[in-house]
DRENKE-295542 format. One line per field, with one value per residue: x, y, z of N, C-alpha, C in turn; chain. Coordinates in Angstrom, 2 decimals. Atoms other than C-alpha are relative to their C-alpha. Last residue first. Layout:
! residues N
nu: c(X/...);
nv: c(Y/...);
nw: c(Z/...);
cau: c(X/...);
cav: c(Y/...);
caw: c(Z/...);
cu: c(X/...);
cv: c(Y/...);
cw: c(Z/...);
cadena: c(A/...);
This chain:
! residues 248
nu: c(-0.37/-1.17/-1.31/-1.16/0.73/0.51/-1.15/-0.43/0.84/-0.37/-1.20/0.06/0.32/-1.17/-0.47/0.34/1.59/1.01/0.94/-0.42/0.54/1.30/0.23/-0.42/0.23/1.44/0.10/-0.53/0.98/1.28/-0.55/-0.06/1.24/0.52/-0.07/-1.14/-1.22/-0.41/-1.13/-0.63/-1.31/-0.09/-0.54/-1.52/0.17/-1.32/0.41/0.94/1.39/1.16/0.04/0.30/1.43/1.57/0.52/0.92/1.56/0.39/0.93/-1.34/-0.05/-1.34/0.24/0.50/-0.15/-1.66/0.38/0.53/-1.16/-0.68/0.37/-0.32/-1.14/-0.43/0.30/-1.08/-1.42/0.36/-0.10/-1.43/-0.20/0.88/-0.41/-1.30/-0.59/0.09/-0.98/-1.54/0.46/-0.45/-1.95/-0.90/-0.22/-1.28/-0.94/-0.38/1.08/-0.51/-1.13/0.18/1.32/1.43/1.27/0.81/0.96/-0.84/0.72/-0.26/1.10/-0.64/0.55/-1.06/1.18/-0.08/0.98/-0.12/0.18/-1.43/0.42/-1.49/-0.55/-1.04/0.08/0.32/-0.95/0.48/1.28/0.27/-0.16/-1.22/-0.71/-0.04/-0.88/-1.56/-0.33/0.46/-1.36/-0.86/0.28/-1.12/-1.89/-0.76/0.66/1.20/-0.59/1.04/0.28/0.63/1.08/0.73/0.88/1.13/-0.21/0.16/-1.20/-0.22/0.69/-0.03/-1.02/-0.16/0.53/-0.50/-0.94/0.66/-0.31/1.30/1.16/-0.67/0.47/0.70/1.62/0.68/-0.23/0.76/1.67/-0.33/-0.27/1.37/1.13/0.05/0.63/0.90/-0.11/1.43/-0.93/-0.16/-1.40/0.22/-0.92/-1.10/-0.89/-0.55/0.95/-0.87/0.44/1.04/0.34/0.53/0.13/0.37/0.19/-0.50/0.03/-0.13/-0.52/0.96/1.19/0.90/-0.35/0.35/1.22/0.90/-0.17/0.60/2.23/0.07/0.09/1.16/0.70/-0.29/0.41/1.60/0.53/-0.65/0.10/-1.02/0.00/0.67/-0.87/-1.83/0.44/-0.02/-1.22/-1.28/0.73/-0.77/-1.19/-0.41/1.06/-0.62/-0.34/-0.81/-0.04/-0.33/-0.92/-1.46/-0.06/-0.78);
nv: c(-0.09/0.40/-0.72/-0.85/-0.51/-1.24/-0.81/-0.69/-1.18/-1.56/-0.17/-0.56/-1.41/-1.22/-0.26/1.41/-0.49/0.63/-1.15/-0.60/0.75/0.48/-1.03/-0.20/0.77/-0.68/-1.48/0.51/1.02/-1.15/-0.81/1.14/-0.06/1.95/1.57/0.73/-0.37/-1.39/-0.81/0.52/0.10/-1.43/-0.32/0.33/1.64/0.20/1.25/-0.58/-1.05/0.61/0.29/-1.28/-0.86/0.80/-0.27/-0.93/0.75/0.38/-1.09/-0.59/-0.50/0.53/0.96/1.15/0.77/0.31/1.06/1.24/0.38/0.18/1.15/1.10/0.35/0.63/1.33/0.09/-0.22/1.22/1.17/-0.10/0.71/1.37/0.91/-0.04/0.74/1.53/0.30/-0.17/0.81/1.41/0.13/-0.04/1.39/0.52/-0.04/-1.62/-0.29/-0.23/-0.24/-1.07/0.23/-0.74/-0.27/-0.82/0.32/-0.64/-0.58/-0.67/-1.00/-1.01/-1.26/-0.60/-0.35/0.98/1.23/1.08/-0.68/0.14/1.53/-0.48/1.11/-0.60/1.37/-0.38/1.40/-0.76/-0.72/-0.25/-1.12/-0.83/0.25/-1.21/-0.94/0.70/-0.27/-1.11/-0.59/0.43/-1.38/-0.50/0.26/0.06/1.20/0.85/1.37/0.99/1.24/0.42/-0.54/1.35/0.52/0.15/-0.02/-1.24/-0.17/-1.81/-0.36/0.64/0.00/-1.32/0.08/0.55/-0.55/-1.02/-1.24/-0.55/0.08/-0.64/-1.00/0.77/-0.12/0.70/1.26/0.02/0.53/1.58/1.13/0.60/0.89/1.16/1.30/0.11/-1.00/-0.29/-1.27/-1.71/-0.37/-1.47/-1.13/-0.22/-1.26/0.13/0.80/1.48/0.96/-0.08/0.72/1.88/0.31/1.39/0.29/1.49/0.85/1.48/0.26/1.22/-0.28/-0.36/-1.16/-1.41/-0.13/-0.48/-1.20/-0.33/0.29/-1.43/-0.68/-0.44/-0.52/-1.24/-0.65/-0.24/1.34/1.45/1.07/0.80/0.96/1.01/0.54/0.20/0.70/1.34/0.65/0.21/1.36/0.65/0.45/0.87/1.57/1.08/-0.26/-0.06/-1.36/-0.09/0.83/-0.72/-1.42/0.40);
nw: c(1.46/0.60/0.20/-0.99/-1.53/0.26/0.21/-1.63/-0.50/0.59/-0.55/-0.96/-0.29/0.03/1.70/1.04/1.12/-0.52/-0.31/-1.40/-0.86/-0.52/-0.97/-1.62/-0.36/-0.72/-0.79/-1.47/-1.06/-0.90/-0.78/-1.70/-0.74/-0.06/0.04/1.12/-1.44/-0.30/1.72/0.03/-1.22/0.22/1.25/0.14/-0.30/1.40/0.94/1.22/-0.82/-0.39/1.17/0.96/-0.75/0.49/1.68/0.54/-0.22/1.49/1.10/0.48/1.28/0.45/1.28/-0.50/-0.89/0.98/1.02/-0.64/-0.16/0.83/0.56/-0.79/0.01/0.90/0.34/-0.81/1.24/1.62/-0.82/-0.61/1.25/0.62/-0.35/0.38/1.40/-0.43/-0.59/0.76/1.27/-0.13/-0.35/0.81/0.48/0.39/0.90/0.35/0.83/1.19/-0.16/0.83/1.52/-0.33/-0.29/-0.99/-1.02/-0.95/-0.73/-1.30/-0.60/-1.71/-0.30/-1.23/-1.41/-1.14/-0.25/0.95/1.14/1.09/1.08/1.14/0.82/0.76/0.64/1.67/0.66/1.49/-0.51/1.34/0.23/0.02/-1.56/-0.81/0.06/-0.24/-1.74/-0.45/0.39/-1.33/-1.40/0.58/-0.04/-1.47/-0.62/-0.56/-0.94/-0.99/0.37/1.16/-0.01/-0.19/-1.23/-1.19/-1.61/-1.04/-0.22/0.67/1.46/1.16/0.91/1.08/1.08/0.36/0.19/0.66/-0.41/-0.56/0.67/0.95/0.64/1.44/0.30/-0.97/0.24/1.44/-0.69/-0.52/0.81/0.99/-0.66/1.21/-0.78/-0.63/-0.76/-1.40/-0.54/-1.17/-0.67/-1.12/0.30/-0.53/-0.67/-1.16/-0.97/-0.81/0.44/-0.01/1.37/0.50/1.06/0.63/1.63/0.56/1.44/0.32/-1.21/-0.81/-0.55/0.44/0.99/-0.99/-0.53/1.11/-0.01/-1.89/0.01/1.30/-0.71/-1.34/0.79/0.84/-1.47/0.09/-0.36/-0.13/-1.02/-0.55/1.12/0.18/-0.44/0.54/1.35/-0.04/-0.82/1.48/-0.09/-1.19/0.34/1.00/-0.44/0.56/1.72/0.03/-0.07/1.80/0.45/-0.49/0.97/1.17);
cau: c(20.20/20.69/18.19/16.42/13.01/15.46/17.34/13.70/12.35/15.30/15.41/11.72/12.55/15.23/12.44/11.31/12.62/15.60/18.21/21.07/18.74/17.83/21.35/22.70/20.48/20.91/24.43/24.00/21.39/23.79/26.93/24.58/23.96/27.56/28.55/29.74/28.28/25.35/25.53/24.24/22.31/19.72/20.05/19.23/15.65/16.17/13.46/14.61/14.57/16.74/19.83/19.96/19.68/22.46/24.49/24.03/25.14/28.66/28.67/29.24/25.99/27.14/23.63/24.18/26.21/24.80/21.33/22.61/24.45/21.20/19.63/21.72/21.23/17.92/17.57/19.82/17.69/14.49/15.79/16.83/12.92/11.26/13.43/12.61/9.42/9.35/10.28/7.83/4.86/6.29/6.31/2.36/1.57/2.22/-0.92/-2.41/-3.82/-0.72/-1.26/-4.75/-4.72/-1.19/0.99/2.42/3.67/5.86/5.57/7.57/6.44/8.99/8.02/9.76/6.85/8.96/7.40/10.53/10.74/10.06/7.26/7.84/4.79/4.56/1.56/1.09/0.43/-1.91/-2.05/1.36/3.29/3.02/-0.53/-1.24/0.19/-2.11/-5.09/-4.89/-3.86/-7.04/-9.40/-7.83/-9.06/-12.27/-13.17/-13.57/-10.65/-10.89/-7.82/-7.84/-6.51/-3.76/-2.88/-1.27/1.89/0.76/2.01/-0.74/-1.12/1.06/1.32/-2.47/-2.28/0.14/-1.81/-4.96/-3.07/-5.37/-3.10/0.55/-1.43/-0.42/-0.85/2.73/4.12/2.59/3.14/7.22/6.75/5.04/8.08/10.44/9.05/10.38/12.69/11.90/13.88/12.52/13.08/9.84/10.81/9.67/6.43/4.71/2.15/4.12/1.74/4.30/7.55/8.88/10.84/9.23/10.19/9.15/8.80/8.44/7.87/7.47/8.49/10.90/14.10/12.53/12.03/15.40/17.11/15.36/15.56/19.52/19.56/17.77/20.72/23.46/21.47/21.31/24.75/27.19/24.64/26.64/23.16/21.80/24.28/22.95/19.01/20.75/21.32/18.47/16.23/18.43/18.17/14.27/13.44/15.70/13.46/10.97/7.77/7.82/7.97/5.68/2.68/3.07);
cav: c(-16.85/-17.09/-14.96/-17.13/-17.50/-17.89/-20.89/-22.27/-21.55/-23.49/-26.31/-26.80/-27.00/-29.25/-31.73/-33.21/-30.91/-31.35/-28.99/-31.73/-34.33/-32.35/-30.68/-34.42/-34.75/-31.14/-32.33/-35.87/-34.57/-31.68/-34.31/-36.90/-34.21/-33.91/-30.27/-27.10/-24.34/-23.39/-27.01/-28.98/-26.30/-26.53/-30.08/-30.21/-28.08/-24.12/-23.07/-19.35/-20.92/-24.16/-21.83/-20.15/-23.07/-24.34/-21.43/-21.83/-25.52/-23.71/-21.42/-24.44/-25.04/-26.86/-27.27/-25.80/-23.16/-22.08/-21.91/-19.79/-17.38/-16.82/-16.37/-13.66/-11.71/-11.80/-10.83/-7.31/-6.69/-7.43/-5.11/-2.36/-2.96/-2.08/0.65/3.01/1.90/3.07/6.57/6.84/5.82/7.69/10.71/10.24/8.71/12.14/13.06/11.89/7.97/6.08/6.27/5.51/3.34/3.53/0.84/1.60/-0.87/-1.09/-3.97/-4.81/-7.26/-8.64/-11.27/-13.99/-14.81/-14.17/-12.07/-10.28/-7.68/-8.78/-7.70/-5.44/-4.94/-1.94/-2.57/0.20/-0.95/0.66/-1.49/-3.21/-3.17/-6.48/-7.30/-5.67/-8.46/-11.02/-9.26/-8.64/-12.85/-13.28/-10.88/-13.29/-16.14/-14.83/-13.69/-10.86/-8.43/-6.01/-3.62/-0.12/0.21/-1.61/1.11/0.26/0.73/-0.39/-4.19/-5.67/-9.85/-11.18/-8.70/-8.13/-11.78/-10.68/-8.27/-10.02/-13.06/-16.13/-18.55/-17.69/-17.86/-21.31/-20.62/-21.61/-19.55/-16.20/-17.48/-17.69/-14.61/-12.82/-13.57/-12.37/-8.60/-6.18/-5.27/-8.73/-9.63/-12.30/-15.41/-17.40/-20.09/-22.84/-21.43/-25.22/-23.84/-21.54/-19.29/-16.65/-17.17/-15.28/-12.38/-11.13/-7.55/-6.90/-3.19/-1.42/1.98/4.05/7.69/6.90/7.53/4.99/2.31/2.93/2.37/-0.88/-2.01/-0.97/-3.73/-5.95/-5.92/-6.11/-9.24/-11.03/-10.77/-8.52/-5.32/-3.59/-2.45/-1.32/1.53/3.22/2.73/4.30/6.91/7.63/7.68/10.58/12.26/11.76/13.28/15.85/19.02/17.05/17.21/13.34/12.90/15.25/13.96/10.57);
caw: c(-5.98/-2.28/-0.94/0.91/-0.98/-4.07/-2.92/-1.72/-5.31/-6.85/-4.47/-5.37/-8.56/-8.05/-6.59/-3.43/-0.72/2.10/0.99/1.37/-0.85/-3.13/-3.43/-3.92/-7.08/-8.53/-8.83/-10.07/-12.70/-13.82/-14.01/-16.07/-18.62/-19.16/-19.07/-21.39/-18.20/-21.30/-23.29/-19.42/-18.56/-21.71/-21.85/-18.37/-18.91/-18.74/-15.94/-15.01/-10.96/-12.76/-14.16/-10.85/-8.84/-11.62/-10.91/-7.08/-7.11/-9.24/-6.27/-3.58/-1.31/2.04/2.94/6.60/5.23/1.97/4.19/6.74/4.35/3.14/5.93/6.91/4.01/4.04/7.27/6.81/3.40/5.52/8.72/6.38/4.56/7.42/8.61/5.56/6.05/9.70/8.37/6.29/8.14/11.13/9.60/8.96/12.01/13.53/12.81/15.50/15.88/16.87/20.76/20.53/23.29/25.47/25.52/22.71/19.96/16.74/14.53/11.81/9.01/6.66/3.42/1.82/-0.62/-4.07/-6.43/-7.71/-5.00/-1.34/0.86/3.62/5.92/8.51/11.25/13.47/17.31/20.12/23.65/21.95/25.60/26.46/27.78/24.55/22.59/24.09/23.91/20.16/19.89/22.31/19.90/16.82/18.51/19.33/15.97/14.57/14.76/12.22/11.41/11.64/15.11/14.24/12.63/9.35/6.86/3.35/1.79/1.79/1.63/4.22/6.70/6.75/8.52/11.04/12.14/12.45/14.08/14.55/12.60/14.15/17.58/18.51/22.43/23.31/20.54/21.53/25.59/24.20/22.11/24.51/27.07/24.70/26.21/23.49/20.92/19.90/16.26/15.09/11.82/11.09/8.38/10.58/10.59/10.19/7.72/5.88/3.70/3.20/4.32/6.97/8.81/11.32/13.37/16.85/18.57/21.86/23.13/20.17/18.98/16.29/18.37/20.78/17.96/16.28/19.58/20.36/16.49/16.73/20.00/18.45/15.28/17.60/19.67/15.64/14.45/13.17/12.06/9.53/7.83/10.55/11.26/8.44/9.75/13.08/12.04/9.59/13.29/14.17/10.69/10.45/14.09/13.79/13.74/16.22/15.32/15.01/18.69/19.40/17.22/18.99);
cu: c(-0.85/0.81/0.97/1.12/1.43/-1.18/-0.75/1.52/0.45/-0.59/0.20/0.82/-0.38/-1.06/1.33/0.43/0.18/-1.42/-1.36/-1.21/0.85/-0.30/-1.60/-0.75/0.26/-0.81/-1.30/0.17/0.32/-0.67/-1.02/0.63/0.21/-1.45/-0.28/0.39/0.98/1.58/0.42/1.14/1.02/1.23/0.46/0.38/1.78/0.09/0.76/-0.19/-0.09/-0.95/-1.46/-0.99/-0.37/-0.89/-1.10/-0.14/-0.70/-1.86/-0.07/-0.66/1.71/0.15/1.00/-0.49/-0.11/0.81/1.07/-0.37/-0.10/1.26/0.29/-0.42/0.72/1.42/0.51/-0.61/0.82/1.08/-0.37/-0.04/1.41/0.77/-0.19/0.96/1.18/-0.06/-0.05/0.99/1.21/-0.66/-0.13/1.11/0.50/0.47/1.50/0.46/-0.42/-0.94/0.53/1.04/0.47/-1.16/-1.04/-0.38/0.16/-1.40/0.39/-1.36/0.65/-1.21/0.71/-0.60/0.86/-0.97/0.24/-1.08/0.33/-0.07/1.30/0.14/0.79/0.69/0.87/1.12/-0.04/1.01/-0.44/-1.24/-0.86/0.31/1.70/0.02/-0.51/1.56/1.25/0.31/-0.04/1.39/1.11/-0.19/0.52/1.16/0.52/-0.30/-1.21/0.47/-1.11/-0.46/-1.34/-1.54/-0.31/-0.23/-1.61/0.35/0.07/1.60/-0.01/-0.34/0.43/1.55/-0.30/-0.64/0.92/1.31/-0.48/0.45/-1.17/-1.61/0.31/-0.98/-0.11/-1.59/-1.04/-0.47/-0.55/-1.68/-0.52/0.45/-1.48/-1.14/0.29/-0.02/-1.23/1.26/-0.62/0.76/-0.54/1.39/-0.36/1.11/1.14/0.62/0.62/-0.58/0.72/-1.03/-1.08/-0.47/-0.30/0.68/0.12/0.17/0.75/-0.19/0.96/0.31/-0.77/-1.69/-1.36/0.41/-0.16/-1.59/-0.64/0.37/0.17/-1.26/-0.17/0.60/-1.34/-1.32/0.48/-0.47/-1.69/-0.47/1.26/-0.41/1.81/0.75/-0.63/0.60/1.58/-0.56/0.42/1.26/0.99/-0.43/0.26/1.87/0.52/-0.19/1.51/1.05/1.44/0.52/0.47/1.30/1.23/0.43);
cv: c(1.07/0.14/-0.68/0.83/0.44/0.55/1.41/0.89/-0.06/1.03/1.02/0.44/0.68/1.10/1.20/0.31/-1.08/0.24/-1.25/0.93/1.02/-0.37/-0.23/1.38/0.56/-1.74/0.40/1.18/-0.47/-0.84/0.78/1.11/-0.59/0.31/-1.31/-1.60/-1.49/-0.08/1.15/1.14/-0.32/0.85/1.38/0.10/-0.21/-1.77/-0.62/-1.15/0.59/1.11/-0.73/-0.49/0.77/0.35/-0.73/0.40/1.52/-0.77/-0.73/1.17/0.64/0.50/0.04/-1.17/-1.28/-0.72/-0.77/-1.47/-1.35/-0.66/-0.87/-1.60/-0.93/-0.32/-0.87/-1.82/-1.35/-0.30/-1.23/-1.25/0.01/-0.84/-1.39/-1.67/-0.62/-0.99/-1.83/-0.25/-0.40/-1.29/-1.13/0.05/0.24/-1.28/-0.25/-0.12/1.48/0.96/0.58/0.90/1.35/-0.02/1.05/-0.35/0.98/0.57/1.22/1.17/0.80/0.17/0.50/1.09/-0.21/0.29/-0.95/-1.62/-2.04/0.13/0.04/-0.98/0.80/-1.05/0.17/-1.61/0.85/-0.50/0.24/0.19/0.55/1.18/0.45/0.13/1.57/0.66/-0.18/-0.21/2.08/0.49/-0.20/1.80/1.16/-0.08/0.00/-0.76/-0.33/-0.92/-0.42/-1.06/0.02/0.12/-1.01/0.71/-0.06/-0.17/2.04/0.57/1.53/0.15/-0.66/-0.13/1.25/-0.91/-0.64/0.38/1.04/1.07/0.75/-0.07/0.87/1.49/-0.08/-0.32/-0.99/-1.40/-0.04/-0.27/-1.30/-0.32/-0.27/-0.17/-1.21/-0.93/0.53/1.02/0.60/0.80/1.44/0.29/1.55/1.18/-0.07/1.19/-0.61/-0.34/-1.00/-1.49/-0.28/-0.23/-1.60/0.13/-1.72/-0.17/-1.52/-0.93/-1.74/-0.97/-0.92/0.44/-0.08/0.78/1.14/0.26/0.73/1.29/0.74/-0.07/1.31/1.38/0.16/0.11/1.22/1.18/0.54/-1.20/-1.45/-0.63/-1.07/-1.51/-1.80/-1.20/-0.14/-1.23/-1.02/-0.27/-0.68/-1.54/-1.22/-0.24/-1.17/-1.43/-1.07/0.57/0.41/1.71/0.84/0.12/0.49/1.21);
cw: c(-0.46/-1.72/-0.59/-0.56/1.17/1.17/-0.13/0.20/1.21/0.65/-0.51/1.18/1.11/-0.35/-0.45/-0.88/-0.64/-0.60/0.28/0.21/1.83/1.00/0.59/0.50/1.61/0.98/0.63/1.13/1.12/0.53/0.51/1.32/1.33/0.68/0.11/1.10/-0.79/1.08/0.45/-1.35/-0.45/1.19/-0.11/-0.93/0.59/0.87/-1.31/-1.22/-2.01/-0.01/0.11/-1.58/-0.96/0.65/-0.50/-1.44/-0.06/0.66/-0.92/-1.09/-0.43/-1.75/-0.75/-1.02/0.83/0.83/-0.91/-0.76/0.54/0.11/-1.04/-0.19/1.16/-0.32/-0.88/0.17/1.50/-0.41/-0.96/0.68/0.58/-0.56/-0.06/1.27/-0.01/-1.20/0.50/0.08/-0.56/-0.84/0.20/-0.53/-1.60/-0.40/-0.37/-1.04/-0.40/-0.79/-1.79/-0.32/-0.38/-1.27/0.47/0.89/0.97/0.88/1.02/0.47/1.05/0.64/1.56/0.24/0.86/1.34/0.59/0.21/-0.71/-0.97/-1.05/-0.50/-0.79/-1.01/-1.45/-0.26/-1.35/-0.92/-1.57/0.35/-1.46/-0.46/-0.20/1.11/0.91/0.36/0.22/1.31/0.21/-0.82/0.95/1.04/-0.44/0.24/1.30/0.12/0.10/0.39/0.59/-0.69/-1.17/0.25/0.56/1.12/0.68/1.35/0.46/0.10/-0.51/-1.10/-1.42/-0.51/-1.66/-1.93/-0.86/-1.02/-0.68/-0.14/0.60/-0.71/-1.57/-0.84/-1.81/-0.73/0.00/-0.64/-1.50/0.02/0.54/-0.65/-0.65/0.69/-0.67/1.43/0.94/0.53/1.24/0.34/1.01/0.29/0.62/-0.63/0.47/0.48/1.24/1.61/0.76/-0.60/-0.23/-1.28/-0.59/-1.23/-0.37/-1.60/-0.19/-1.58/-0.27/1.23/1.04/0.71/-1.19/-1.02/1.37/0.43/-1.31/-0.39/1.10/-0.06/-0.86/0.95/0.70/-0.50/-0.55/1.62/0.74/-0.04/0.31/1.15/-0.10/-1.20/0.17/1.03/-0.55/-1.59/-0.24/0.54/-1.60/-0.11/0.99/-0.14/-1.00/0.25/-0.29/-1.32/0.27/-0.49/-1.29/-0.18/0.29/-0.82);
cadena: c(A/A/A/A/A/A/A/A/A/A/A/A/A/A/A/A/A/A/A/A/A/A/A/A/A/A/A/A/A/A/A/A/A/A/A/A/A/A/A/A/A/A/A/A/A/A/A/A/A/A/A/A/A/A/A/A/A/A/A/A/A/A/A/A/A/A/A/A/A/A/A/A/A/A/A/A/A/A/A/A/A/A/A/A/A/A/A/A/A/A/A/A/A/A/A/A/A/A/A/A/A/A/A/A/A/A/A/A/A/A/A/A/A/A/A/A/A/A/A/A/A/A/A/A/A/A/A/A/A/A/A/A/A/A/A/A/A/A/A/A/A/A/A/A/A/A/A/A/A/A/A/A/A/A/A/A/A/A/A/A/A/A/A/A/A/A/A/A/A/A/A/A/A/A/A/A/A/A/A/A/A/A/A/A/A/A/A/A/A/A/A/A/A/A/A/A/A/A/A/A/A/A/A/A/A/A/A/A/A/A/A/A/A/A/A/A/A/A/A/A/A/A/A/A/A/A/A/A/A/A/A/A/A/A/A/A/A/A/A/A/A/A/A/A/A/A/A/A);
């Protein structure tokens, strides 16, 4: 790993691509800039997550597999979103990792460990990217070895830094997709994101209705239908899922 990093254009070449990240098109563009970001930083194989912390069915998991899908599919299969070490640090720290550093002590979370190092993640650093403003939309990107001990020179310090920097490029670039996704498939107009808006910093209907000059009944029929296109129980919980995706 040390070698890599030693390089005297280790940080522009990997800053490249991070630029050209951020015009990704679509989702096989933006795996294939992961794939070349992850050799230009040293590693063999990387996956980035973006999800929603605490989500018990994991349908807001979004990937990126500059890798093997195939451990996805067996990941899946086997139900390992609740045994993952790795995956579990992503949620609550927000430091780059080792994987090496983490405990693994139970069985299940030895088999998720095994799992990924049947595909190339032998040695692994661990690179959460937590969102600003206290929302629980979070990132994790992994980036994998298989050789042991692979991450455990000094050159994990460059690639700390640098794998940040891509961390949060692939977050931004998420979030903005999801976003669009959501406005799309729920048909949001911008006056339903004002009220979101106006809802997420709590301002009753009264307090709506006098600020955008209208009819209580109008805000109640509004945040009605978006209840029922965004699929939740309440407008506040139309507000916090607008704001878990980016929208408002």
């Amino acid at each position: 790993m040390l070698a890599a990093t030693l390089r005297p254009d280790y940080f522009t070449a990997v800053g490249q691509v991070i630029r050209d990240m951020q015009s990704a098109q679509d989702q096989s563009q933006a795996v294939e800039l992961l794939r070349e970001a992850t050799v230009r930083m040293g590693a063999e194989v990387a996956i980035f997550a973006s999800f929603i912390r605490d989500d018990e069915s994991c349908r807001s998991y979004r990937l990126l597999l500059a890798c093997d899908p195939a451990w996805f599919k067996e990941y899946e299969r086997q139900g390992r979103f609740d045994d993952d070490p790795w995956l579990a640090y992503a949620q609550r720290h927000s430091v780059p990792v080792r994987s090496s550093q983490l405990p693994v002590k139970t069985d299940a979370e030895r088999s998720a460990v095994g799992l990924a190092a049947r595909f190339g993640f032998r040695s692994a650093v661990i690179v959460p990217t937590p969102s600003s403003g206290g929302l629980s939309r979070a990132g994790v990107l992994c980036l994998g070895s298989s050789k042991s001990g692979y991450f455990d020179d000094d050159g994990f310090v460059a690639l700390r830094v640098i794998a940040r920097s891509v961390a949060m490029e692939l977050h931004e670039w998420w979030l903005g997709r999801i976003s669009h996704e959501l406005i799309a498939t729920a048909g949001l107009a911008p006056e339903d994101l004002l009220l979101l808006a106006h809802e997420r910093q709590g301002h009753t209907t009264k307090e709506i209705a006098r600020a955008l000059n209208w009819s209580t009944s109008s805000v109640d029929s509004r945040f009605h239908r978006m209840i029922v296109r965004l699929r939740v129980s309440s407008r506040k919980a139309a507000a916090r899922l607008a704001a878990e995706y980016g929208v408002i």
